[in-house]
C-alpha positions in Angstrom: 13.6 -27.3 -7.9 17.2 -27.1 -7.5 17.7 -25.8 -4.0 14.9 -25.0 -3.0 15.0 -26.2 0.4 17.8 -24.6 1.4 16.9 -21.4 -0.2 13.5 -21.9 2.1 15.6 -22.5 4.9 17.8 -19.8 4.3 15.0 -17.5 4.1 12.8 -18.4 7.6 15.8 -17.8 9.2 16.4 -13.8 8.5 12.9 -13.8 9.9 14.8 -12.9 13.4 16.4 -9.6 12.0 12.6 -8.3 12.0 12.6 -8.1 8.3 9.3 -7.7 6.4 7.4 -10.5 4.6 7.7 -8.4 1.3 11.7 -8.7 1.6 11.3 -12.0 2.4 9.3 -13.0 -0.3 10.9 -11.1 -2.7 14.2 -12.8 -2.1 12.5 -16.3 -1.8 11.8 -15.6 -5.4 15.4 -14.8 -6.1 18.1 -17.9 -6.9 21.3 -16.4 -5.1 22.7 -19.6 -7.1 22.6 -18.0 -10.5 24.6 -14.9 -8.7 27.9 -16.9 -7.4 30.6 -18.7 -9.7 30.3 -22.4 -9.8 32.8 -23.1 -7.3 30.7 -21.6 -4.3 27.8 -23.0 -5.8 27.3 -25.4 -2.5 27.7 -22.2 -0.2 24.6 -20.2 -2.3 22.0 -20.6 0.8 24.8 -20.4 3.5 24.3 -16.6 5.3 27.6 -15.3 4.1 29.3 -13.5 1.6 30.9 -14.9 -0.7 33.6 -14.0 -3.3 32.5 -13.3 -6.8 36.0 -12.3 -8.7 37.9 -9.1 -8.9 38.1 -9.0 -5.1 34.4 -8.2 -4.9 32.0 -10.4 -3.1 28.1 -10.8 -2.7 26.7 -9.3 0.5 25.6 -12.0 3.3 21.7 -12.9 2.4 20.5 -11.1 5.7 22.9 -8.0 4.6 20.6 -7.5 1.6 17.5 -8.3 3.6 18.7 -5.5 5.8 19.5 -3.4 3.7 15.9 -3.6 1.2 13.9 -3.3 4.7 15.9 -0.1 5.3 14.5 1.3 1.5 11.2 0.5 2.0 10.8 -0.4 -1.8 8.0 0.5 -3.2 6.0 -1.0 -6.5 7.0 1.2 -9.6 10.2 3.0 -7.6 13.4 4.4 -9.7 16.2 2.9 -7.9 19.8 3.7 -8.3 22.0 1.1 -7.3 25.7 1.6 -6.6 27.9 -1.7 -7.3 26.5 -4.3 -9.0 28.7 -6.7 -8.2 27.0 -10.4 -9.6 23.7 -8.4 -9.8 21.7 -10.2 -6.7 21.3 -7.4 -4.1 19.7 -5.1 -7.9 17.2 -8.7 -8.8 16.1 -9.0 -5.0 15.1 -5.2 -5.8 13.7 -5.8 -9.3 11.0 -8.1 -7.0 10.2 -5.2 -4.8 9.6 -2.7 -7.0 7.9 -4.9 -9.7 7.2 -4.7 -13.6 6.5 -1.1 -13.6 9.9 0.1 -11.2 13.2 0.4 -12.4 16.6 -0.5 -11.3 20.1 1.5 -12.6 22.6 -0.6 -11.4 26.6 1.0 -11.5 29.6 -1.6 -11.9 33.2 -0.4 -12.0 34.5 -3.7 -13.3 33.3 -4.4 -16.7 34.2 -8.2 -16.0 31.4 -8.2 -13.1 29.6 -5.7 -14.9 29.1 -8.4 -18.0 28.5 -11.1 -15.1 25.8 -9.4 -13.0 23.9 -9.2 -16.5 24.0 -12.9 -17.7 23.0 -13.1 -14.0 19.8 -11.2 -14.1 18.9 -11.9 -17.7 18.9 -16.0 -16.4 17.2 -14.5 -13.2 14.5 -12.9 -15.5 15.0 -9.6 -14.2 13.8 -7.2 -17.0 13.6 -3.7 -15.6 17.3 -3.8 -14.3 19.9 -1.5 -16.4 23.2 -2.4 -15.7 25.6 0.4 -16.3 29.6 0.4 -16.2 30.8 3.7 -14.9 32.1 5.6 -11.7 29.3 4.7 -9.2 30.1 7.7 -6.6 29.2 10.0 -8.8 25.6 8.4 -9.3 23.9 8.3 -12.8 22.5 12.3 -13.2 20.8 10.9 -16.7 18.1 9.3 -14.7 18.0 11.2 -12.0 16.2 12.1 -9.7 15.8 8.3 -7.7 12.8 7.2 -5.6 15.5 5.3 -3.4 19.5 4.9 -3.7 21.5 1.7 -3.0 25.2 2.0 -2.3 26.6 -1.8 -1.3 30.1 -0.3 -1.0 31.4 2.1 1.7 32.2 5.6 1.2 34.4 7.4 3.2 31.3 10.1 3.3 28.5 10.4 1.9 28.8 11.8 -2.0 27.0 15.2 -2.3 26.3 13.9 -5.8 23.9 11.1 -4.4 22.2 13.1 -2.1 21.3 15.9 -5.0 20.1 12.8 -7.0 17.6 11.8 -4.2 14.0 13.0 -4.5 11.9 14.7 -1.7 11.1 12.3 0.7 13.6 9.3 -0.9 15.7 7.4 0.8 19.4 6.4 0.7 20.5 3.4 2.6 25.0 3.9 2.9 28.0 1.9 4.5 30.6 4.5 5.5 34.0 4.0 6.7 38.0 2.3 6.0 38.6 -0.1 8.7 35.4 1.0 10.8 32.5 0.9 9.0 28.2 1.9 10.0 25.7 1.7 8.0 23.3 4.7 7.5 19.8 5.1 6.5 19.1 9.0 5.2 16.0 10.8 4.2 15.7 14.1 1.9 13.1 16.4 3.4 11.2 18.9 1.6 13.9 21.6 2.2 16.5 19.5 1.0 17.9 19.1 4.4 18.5 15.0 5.3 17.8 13.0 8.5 20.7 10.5 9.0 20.1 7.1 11.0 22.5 5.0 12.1 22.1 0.8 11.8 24.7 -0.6 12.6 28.6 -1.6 12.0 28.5 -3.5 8.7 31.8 -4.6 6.4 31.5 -3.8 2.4 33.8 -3.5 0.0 35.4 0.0 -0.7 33.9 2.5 -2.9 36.4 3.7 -5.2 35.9 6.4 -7.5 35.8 10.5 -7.9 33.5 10.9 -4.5 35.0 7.6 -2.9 38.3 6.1 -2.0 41.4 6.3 -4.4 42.1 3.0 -6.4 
């Protein structure tokens, strides 16, 4: 199978950011190949992002893997996702949460927006929606989610997102301009939420009503 060595190779070694065998597995079943444009094509199993149009890129492979051991995915999850970007970081989650979960992915750029579904539909994802809209102000239609996904920094947190996370979800969020952390943050039964800090991370700005200003 086309490269399926390095993809193996690529994948033992985000074993040392004490990521789960689920993530693992789920984006061993995942060609990040199909998610690039053919010109980066020979950088697909390198761990690095890579640029994908529009000034957007795809996160670094142990980025994702990060940031789906943060969620804690679980089979038959709603999942909002906001940024789409070529649709990997969404099909890695479409493994995790399986036939009977569900992904809502939200792309500002209709150009990526139309990429990241050719992506997934060659990818064979099935229960990811892509939707091309203002991702800081979540998707309400669906709401509420199991677990939210933002793969571009805020400068805060969006109240919007929190109200759209159940009791007991999760919400795993880069914040920042120059600076950036990333945050895990779980709704408690009183609607109160416990934020953790990761790390400093480096995403793409998220621009919209709730985010940065284009």
């Amino acid at each position: 199978m086309e490269f399926e060595e390095e993809r193996a190779l690529l994948i033992r070694s985000l074993k040392k950011y004490g990521i789960s065998d689920k993530v693992l597995s789920a984006m061993e079943e995942v060609p990040r190949h199909f998610f690039i444009p053919q010109s980066e094509s020979g950088r697909a199993y390198v761990d690095t992002p890579l640029p994908i149009g529009n000034s957007q890129t795809i996160s670094a492979p142990h980025m994702v893997a990060i940031m789906c051991n943060l969620l804690e995915l679980e089979e038959g999850q709603h999942v909002l996702e906001i940024g789409t970007g070529s649709g990997y970081n969404a099909a890695v989650m479409s493994r995790l949460v399986g036939d009977s979960g569900r992904i809502y992915s939200i792309e500002r750029i209709e150009e990526l927006a139309i990429f990241a579904q050719k992506n997934l539909k060659r990818a064979g994802c099935s229960n990811v929606e892509v939707l091309r809209d203002d991702g800081s102000s979540g998707y309400p239609l669906k709401a509420p989610y199991d677990r939210i996904c933002v793969t571009a920094s805020a400068p805060e947190t969006p109240l919007a997102l929190i109200e759209q996370l159940k009791t007991g979800g999760i919400m795993v969020i880069p914040e920042g301009g120059s600076y950036q952390q990333l945050f895990a943050i779980k709704k408690n039964e009183d609607g109160s939420i416990v934020k953790k800090k990761w790390g400093d991370v480096f995403f793409v700005p998220l621009i919209g009503k709730y985010g940065f200003k284009n």
